[in-house]
MIDREN-650245 format. One record per residue: x, y, z of N, C-alpha, C in turn; residue in one letter. Coordinates in Angstrom, 1 decimal. Example, Ala and Ser with C-alpha at 12.3 -4.5 7.8 and 13.67 -1.06 7.14 Angstrom:
<site><n_x>13.2</n_x><n_y>-5.7</n_y><n_z>7.8</n_z><ca_x>12.3</ca_x><ca_y>-4.5</ca_y><ca_z>7.8</ca_z><c_x>13.2</c_x><c_y>-3.3</c_y><c_z>7.8</c_z><aa>A</aa></site>
<site><n_x>12.8</n_x><n_y>-2.2</n_y><n_z>7.1</n_z><ca_x>13.7</ca_x><ca_y>-1.1</ca_y><ca_z>7.1</ca_z><c_x>12.9</c_x><c_y>0.0</c_y><c_z>7.9</c_z><aa>S</aa></site>
END
This chain:
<site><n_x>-22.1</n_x><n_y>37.1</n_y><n_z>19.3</n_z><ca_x>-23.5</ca_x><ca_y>37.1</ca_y><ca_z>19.1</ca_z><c_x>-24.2</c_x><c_y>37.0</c_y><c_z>20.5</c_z><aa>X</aa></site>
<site><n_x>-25.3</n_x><n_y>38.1</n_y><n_z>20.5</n_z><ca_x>-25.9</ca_x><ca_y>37.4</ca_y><ca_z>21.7</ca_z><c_x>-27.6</c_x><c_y>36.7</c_y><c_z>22.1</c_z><aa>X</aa></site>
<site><n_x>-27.3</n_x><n_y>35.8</n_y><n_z>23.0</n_z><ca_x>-28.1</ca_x><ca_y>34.9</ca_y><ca_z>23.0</ca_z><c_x>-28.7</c_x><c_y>34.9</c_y><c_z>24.4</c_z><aa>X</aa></site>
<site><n_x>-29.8</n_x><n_y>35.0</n_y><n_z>24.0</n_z><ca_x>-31.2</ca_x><ca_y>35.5</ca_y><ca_z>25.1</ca_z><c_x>-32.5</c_x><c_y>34.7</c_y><c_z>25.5</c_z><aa>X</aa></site>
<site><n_x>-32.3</n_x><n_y>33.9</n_y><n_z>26.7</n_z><ca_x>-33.8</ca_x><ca_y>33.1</ca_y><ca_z>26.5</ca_z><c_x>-34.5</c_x><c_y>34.3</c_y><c_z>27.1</c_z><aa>X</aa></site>
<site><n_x>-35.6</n_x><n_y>34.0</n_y><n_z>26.8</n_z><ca_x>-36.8</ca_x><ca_y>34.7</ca_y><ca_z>27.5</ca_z><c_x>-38.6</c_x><c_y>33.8</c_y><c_z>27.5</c_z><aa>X</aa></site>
<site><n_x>-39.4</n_x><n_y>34.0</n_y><n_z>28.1</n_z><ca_x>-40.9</ca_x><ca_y>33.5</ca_y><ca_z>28.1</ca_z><c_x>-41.3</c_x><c_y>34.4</c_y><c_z>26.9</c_z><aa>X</aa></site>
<site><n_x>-42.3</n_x><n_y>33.8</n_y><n_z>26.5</n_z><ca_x>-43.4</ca_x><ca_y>34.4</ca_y><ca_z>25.5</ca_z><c_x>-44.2</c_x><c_y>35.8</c_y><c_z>25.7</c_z><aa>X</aa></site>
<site><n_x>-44.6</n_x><n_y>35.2</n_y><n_z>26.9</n_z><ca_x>-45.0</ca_x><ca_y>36.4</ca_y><ca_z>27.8</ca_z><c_x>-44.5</c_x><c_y>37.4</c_y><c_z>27.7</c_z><aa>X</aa></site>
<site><n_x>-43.1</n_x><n_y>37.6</n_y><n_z>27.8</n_z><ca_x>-42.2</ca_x><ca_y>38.9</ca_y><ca_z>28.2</ca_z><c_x>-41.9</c_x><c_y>39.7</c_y><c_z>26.5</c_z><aa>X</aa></site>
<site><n_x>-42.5</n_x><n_y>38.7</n_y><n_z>25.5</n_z><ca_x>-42.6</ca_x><ca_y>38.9</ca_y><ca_z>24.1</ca_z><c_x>-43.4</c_x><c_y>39.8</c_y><c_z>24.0</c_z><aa>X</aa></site>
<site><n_x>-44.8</n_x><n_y>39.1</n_y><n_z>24.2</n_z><ca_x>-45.6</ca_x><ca_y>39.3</ca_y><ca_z>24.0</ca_z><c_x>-45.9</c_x><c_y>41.0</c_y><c_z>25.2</c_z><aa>X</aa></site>
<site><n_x>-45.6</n_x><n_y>41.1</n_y><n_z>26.2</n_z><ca_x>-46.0</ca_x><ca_y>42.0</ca_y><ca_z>26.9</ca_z><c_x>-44.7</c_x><c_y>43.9</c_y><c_z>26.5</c_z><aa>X</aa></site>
<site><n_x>-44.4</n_x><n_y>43.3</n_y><n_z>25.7</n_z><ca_x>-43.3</ca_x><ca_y>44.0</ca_y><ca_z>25.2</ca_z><c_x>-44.0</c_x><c_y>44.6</c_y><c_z>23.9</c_z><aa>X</aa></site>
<site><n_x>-44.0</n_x><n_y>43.8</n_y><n_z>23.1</n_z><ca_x>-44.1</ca_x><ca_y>44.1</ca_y><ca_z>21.8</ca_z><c_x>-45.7</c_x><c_y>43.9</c_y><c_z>20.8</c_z><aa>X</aa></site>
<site><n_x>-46.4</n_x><n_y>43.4</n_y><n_z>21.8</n_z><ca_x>-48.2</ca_x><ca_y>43.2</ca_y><ca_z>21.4</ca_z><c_x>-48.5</c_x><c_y>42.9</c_y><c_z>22.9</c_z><aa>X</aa></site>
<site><n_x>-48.9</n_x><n_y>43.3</n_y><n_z>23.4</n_z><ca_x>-49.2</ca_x><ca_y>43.5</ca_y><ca_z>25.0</ca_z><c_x>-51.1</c_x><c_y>43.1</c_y><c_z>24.6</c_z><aa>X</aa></site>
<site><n_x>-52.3</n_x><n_y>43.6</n_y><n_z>23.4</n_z><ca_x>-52.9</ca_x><ca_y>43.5</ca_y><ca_z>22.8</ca_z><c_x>-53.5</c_x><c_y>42.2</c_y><c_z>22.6</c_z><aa>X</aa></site>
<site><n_x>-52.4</n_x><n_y>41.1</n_y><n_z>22.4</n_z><ca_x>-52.7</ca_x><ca_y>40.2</ca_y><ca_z>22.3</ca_z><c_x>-52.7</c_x><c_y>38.8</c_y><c_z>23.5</c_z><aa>X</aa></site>
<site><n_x>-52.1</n_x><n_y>39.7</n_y><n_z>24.6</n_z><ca_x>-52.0</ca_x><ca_y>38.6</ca_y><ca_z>25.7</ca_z><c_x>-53.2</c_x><c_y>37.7</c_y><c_z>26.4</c_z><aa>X</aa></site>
<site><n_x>-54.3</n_x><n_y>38.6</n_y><n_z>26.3</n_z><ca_x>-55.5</ca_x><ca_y>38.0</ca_y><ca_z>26.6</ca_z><c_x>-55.8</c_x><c_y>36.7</c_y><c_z>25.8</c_z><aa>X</aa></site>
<site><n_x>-55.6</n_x><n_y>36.4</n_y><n_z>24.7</n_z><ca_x>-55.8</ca_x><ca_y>35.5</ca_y><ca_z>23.8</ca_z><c_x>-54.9</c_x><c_y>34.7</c_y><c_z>23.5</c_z><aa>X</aa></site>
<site><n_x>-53.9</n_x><n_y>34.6</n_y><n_z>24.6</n_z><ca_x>-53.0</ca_x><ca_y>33.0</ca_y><ca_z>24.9</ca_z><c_x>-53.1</c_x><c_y>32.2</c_y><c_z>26.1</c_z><aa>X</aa></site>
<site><n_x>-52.8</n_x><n_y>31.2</n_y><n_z>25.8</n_z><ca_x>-52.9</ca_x><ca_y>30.1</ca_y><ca_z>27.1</ca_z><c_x>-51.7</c_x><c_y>30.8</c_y><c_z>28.0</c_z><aa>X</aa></site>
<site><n_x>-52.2</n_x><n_y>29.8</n_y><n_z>29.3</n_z><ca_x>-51.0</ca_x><ca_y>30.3</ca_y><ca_z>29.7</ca_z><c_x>-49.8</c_x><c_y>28.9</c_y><c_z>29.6</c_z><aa>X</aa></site>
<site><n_x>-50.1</n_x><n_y>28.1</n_y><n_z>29.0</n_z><ca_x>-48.6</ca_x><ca_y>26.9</ca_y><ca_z>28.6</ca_z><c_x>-48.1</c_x><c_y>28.1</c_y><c_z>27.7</c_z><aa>X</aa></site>
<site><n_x>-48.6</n_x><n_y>28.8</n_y><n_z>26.5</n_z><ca_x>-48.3</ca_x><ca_y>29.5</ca_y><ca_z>25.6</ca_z><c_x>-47.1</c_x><c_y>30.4</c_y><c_z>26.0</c_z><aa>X</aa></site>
<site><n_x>-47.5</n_x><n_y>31.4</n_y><n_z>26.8</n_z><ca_x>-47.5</ca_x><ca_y>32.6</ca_y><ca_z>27.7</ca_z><c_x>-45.8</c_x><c_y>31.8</c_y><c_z>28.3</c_z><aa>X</aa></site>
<site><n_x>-45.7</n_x><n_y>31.1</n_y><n_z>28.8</n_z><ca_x>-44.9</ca_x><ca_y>30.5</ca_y><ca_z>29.4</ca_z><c_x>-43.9</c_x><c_y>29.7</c_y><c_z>28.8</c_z><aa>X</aa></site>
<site><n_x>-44.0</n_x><n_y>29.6</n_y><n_z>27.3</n_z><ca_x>-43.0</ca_x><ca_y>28.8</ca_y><ca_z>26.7</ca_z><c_x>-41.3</c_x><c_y>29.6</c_y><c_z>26.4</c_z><aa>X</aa></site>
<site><n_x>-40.3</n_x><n_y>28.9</n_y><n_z>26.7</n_z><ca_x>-39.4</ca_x><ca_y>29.6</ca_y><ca_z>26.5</ca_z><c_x>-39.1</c_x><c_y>29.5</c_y><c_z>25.1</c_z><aa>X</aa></site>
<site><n_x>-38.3</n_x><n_y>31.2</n_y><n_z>24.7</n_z><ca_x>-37.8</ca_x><ca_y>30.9</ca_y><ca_z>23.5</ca_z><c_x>-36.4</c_x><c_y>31.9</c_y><c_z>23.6</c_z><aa>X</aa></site>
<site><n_x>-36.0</n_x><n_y>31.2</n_y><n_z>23.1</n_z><ca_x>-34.2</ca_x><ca_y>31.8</ca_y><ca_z>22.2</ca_z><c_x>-34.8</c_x><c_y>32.6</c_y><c_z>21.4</c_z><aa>X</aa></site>
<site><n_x>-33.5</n_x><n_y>33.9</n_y><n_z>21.9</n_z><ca_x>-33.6</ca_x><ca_y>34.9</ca_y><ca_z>20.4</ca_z><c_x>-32.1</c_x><c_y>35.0</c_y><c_z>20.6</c_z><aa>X</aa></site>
<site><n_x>-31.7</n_x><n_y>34.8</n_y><n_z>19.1</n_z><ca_x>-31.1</ca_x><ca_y>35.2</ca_y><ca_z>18.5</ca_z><c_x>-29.8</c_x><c_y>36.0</c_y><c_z>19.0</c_z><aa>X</aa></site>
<site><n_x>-30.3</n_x><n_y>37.3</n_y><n_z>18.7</n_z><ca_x>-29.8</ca_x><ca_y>38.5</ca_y><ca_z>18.7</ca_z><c_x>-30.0</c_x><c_y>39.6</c_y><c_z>20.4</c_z><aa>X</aa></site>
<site><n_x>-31.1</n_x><n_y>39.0</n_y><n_z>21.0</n_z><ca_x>-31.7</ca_x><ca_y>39.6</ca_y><ca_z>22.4</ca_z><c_x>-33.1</c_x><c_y>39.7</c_y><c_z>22.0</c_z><aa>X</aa></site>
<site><n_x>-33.7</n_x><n_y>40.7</n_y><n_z>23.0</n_z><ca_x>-35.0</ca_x><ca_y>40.6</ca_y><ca_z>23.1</ca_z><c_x>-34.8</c_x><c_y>42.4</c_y><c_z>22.5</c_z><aa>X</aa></site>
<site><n_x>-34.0</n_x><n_y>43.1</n_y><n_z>23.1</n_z><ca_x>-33.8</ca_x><ca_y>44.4</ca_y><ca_z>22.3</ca_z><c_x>-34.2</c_x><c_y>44.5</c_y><c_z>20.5</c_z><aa>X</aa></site>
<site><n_x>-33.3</n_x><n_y>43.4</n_y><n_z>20.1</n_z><ca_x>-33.3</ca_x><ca_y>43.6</ca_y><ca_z>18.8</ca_z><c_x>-34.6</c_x><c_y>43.1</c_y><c_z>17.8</c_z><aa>X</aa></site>
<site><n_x>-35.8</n_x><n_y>42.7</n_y><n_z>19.1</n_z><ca_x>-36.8</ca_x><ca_y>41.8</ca_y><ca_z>18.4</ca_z><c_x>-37.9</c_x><c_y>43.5</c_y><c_z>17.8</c_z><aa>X</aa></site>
<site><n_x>-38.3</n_x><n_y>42.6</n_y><n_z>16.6</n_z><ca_x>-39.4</ca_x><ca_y>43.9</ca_y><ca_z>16.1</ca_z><c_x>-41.1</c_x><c_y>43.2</c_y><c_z>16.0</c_z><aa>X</aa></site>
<site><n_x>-41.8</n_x><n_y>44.1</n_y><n_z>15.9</n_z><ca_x>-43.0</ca_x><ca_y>44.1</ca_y><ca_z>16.2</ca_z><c_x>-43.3</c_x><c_y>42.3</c_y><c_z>15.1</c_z><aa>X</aa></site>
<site><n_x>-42.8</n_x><n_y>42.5</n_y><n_z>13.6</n_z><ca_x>-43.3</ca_x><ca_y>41.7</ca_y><ca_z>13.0</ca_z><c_x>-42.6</c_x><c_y>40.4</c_y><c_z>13.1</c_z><aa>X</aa></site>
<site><n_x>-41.2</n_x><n_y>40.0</n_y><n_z>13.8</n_z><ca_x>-40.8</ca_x><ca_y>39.1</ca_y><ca_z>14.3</ca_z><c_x>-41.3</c_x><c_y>38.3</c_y><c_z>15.5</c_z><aa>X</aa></site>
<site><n_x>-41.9</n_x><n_y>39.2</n_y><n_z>16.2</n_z><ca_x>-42.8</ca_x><ca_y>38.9</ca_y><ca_z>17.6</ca_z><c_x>-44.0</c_x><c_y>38.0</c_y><c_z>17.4</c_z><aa>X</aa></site>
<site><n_x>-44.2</n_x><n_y>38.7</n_y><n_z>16.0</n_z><ca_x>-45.9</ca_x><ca_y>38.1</ca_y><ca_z>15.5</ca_z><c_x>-45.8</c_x><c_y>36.6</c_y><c_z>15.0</c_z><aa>X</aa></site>
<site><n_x>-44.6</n_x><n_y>36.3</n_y><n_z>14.5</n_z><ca_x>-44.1</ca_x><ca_y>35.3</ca_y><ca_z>13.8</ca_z><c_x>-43.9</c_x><c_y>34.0</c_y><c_z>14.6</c_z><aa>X</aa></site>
<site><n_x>-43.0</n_x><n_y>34.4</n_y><n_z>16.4</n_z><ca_x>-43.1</ca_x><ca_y>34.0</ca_y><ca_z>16.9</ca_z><c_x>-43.8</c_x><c_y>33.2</c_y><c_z>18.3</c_z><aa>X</aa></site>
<site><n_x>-45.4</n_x><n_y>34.2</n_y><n_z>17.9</n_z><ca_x>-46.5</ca_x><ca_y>34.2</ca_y><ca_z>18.4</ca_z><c_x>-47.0</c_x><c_y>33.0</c_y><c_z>17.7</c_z><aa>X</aa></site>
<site><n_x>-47.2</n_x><n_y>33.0</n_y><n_z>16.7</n_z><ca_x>-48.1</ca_x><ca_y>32.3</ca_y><ca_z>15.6</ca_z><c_x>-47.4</c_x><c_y>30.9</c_y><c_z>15.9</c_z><aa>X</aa></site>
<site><n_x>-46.1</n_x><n_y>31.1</n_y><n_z>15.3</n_z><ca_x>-45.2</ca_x><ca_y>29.9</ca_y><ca_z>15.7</ca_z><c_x>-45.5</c_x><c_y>28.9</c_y><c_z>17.2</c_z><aa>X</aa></site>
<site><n_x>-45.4</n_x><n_y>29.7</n_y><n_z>17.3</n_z><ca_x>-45.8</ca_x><ca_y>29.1</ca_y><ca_z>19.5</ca_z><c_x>-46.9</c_x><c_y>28.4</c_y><c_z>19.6</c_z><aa>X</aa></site>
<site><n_x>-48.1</n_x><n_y>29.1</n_y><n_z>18.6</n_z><ca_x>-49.7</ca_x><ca_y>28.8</ca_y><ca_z>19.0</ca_z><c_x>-49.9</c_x><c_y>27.4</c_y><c_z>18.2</c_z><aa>X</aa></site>
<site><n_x>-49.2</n_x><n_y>27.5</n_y><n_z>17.2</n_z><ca_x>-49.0</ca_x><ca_y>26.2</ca_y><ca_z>16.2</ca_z><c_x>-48.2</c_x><c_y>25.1</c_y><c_z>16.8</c_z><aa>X</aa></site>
<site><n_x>-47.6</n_x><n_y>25.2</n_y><n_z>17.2</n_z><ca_x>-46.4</ca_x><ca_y>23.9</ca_y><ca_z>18.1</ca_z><c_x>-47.8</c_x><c_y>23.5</c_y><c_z>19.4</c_z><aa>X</aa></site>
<site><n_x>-48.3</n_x><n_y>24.5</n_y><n_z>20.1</n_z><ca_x>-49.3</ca_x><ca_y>24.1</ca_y><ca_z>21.1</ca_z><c_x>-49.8</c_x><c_y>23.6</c_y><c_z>20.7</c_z><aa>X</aa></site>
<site><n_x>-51.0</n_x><n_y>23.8</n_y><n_z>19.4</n_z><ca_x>-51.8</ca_x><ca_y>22.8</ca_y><ca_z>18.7</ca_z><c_x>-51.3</c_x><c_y>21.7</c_y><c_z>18.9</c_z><aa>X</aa></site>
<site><n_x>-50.3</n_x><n_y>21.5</n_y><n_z>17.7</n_z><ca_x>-49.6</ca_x><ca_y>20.3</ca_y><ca_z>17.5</ca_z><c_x>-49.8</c_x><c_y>18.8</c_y><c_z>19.0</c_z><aa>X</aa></site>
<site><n_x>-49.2</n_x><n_y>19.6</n_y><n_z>19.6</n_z><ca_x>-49.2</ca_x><ca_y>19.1</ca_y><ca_z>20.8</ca_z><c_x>-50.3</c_x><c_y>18.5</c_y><c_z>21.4</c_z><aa>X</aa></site>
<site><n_x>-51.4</n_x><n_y>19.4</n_y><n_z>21.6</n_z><ca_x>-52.5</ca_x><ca_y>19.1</ca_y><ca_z>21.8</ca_z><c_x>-53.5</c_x><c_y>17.7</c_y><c_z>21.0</c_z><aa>X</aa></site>
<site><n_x>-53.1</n_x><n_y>17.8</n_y><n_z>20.0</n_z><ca_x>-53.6</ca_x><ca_y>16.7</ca_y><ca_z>19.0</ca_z><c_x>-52.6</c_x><c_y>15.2</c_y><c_z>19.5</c_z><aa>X</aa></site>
<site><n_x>-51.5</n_x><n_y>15.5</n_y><n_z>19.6</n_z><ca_x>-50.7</ca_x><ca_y>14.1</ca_y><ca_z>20.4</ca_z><c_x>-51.2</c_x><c_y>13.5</c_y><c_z>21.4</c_z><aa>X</aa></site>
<site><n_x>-51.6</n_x><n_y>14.6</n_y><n_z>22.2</n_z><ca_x>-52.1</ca_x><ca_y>13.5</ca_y><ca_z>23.5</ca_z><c_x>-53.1</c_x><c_y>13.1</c_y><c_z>23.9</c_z><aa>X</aa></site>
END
């Protein structure tokens, strides 16, 4: 199996390029594991893990 870190960024500028303007850049910059690679990621997995991202930032944001 393979296993791929990558930035958000490199998600996002891949697969919704569209949406880049409308992230932080802590966002933009968080690493994530995929899975399978960055090849095998699809448009609505990307979205999932956008959303995911922006939610954990929140989160965070309210902690400190």
């Amino acid at each position: 199996m393979l296993v791929e870190t990558v930035r958000l960024a490199t998600i996002v500028m891949r697969l919704t390029p569209e949406l880049y303007p409308f992230l932080k850049k802590r966002e933009l910059e968080s690493e994530i594991v995929l899975r399978n690679g960055l090849e095998a990621l699809e448009t609505e997995d990307a979205m999932e893990i956008i959303q995911y991202s922006i939610s954990e930032h929140q989160k965070d944001a309210f902690l400190h």
